[in-house]
C-alpha positions as CSV (number, residue, x, y, z in Angstrom):
1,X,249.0,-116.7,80.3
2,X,247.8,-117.9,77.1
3,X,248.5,-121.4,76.4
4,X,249.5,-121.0,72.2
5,X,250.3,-124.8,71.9
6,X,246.1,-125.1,72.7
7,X,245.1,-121.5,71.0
8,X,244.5,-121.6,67.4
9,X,246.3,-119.1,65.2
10,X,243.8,-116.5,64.4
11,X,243.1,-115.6,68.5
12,X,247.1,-114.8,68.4
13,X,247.9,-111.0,68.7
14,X,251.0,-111.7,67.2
15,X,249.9,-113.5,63.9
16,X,247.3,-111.0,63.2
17,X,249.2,-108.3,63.2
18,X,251.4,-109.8,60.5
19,X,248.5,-111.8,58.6
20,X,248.0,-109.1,55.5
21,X,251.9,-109.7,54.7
22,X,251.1,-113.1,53.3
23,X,249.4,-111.5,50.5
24,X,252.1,-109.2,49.7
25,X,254.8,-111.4,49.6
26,X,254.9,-115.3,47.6
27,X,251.2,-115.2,48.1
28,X,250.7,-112.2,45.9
29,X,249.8,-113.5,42.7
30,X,247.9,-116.5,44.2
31,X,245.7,-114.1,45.6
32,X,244.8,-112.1,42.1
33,X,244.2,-115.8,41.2
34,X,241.5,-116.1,44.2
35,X,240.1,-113.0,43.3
36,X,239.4,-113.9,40.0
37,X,237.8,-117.0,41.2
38,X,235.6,-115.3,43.2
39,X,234.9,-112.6,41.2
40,X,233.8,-115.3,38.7
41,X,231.4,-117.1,40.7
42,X,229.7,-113.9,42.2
43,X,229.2,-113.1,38.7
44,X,226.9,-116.0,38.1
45,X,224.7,-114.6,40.7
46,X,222.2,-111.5,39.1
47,X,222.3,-108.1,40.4
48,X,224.8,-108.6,43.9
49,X,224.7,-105.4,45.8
50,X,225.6,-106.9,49.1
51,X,227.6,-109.3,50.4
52,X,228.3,-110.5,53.9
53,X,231.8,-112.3,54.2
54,X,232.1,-114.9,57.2
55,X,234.9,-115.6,58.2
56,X,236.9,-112.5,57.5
57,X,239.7,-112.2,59.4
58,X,242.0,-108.9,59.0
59,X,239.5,-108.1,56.0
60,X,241.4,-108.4,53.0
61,X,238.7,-110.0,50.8
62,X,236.4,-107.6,52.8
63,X,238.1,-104.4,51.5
64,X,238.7,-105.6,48.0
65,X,234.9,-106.6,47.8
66,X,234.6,-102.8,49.0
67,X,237.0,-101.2,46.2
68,X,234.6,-103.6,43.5
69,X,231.2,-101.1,44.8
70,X,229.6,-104.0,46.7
71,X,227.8,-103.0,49.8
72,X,229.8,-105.3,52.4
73,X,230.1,-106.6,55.8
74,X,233.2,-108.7,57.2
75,X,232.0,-110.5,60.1
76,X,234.5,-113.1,62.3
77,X,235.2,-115.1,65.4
78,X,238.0,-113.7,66.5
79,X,238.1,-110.3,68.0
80,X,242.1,-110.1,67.4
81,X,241.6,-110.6,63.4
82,X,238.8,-107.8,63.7
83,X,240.8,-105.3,65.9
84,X,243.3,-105.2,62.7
85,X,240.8,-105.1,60.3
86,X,238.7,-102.0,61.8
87,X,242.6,-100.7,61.5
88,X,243.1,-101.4,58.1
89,X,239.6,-99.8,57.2
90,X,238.3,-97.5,59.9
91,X,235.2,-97.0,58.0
92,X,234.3,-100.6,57.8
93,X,231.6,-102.9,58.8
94,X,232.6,-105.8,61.1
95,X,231.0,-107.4,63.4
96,X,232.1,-110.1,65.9
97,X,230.0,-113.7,65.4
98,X,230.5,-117.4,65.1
99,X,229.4,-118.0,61.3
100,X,226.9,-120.8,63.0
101,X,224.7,-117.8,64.7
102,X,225.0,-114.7,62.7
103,X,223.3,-111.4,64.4
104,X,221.1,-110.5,61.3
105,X,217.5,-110.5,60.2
106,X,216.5,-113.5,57.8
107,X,217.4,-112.3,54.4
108,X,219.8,-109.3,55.1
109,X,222.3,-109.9,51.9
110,X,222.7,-110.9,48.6
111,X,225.2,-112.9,49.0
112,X,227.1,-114.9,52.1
113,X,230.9,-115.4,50.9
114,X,233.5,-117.7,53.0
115,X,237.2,-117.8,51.7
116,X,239.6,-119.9,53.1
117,X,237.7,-120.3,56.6
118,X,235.1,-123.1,56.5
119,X,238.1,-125.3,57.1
120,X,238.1,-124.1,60.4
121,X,234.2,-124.7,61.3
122,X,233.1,-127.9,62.9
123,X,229.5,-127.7,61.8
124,X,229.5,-126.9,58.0
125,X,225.9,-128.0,57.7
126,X,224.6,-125.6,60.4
127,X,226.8,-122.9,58.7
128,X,225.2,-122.9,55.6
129,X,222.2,-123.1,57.0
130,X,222.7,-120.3,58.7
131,X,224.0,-118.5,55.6
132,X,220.7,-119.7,53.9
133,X,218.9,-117.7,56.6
134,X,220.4,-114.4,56.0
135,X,221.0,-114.7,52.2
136,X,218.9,-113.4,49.2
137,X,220.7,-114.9,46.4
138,X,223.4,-117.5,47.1
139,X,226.3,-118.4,48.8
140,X,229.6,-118.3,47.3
141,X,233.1,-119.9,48.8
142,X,236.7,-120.3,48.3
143,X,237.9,-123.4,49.5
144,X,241.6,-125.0,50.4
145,X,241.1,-128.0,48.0
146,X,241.7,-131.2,49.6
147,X,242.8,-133.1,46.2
148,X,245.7,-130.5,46.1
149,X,249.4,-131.2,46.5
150,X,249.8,-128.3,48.9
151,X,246.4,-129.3,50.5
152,X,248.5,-133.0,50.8
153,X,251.4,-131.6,51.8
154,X,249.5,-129.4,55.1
155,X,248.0,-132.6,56.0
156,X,251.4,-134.2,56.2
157,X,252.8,-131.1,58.1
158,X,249.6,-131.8,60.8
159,X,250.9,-135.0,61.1
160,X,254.5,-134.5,61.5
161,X,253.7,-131.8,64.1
162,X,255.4,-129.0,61.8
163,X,252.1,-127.1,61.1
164,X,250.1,-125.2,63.7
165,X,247.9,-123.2,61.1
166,X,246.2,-126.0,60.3
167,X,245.8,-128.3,63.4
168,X,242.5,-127.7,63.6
169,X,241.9,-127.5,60.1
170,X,239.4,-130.3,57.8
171,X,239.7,-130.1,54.1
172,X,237.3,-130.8,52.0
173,X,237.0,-131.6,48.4
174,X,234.4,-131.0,45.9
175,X,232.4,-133.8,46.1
176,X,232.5,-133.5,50.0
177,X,231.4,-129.9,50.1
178,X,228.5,-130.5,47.5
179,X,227.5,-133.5,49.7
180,X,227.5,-130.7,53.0
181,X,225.4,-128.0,50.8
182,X,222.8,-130.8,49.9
183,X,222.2,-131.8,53.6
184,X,221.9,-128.4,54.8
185,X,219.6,-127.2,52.1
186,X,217.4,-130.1,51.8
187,X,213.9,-129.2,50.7
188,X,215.5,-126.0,49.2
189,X,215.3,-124.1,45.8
190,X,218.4,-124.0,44.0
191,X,221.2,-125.0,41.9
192,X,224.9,-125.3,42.1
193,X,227.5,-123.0,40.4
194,X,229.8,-123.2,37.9
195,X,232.6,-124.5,40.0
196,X,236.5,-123.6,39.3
197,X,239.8,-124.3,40.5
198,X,242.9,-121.9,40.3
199,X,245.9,-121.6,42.4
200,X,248.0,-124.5,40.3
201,X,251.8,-125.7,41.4
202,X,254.3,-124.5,38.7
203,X,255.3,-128.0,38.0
204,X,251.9,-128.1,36.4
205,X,252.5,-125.3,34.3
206,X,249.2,-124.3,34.0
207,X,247.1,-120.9,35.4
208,X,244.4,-119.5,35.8
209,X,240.7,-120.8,35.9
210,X,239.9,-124.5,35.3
211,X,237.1,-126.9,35.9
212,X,239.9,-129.5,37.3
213,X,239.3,-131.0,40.4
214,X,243.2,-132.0,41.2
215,X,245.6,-130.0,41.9
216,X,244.4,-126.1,42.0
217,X,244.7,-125.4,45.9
218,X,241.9,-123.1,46.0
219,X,238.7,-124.5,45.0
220,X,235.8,-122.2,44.1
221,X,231.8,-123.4,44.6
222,X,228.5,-121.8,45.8
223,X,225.0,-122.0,45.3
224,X,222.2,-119.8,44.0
225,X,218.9,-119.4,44.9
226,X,215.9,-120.0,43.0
């Protein structure tokens, strides 16, 4: 028997086979927010036809990428997130790889996207190098922003004990992740994107997409490639 205390959420039957209800519950309109975002940053990158998304999970990004006319592969860790995502879109393309060694020829996509995952990878400097490898044009990512009060409050969950979805979990902020994408493309042509944050609390009374670095849980970044 499995022990769960030791597994991490996303190799749990159970939890994947609920995942998508997140976004159709009180995550719905955060997740038009992140879509936005994301939108926004791939936009900054000319002529994206097709995207590889690491990190996919149960596909949700993967299929909306799909419904926007991209050419896209979801491709993920856990063969329990990918058994409901081949579900969920029987004609898909998922394949099942650790984002550090992905099974593609040098240059195979436009575009490598991450969203809401690279929290969960130990190496993010041998991920986007990797990601480098494979990509055309840029990488683009969604990020649980670290100088967030949700972010803050996960962190103190962790601590307590009261959170098991992110036990395993490091959360970076802006400056971190730029520092990350600068080590692992040392010697490299390109320049960063027009970052954005969205996802605000309602006691800030704000929405939709800002160049502020506190608060917005979900941080948007990437690079493009000269």
């Amino acid at each position: 028997m499995v022990n769960k205390e030791f597994t991490p959420w996303y190799f749990q039957p159970e939890i994947a086979k609920v995942y998508e209800s997140f976004y159709e519950g009180k995550y719905k309109d955060a997740d038009i927010q992140e879509k936005n975002l994301l939108k926004f940053l791939i936009d900054q990158i000319d002529d994206v036809n097709e995207i590889l998304e690491v990190g996919c999970g149960t596909g949700h990004f993967t299929r909306w990428l799909n419904s926007l006319g991209y050419n896209v592969v979801g491709a993920d860790i856990s063969p329990v997130m990918l058994g409901v995502a081949k579900e969920l879109w029987t004609d898909g393309k998922f394949v099942n790889a650790k984002a550090e060694f992905l099974p593609f020829k040098d240059k195979s996509f436009d575009v490598v996207l991450y969203v809401a995952c690279l929290e969960y990878m130990p190496d993010l400097v041998k991920v986007f190098q990797e990601a480098e490898r494979v990509a055309r044009k840029g990488i683009v990512m969604g990020l649980m922003n670290k100088w967030s009060l949700p972010t803050i409050r996960r962190i103190i969950q962790v601590k307590l004990g009261k959170n098991p979805y992110y036990c395993n979990a490091r959360f970076y902020s802006l400056l971190t992740i730029k520092r990350k994408l600068r080590q692992a493309l040392e010697g490299k042509n390109y320049e960063f994107l027009d970052w954005r944050c969205a996802v605000f609390p309602r006691v800030f009374r704000v929405r939709g997409l800002l160049k502020i670095p506190f608060g917005g849980s979900f941080l948007g970044f990437g690079v493009k490639f000269k």
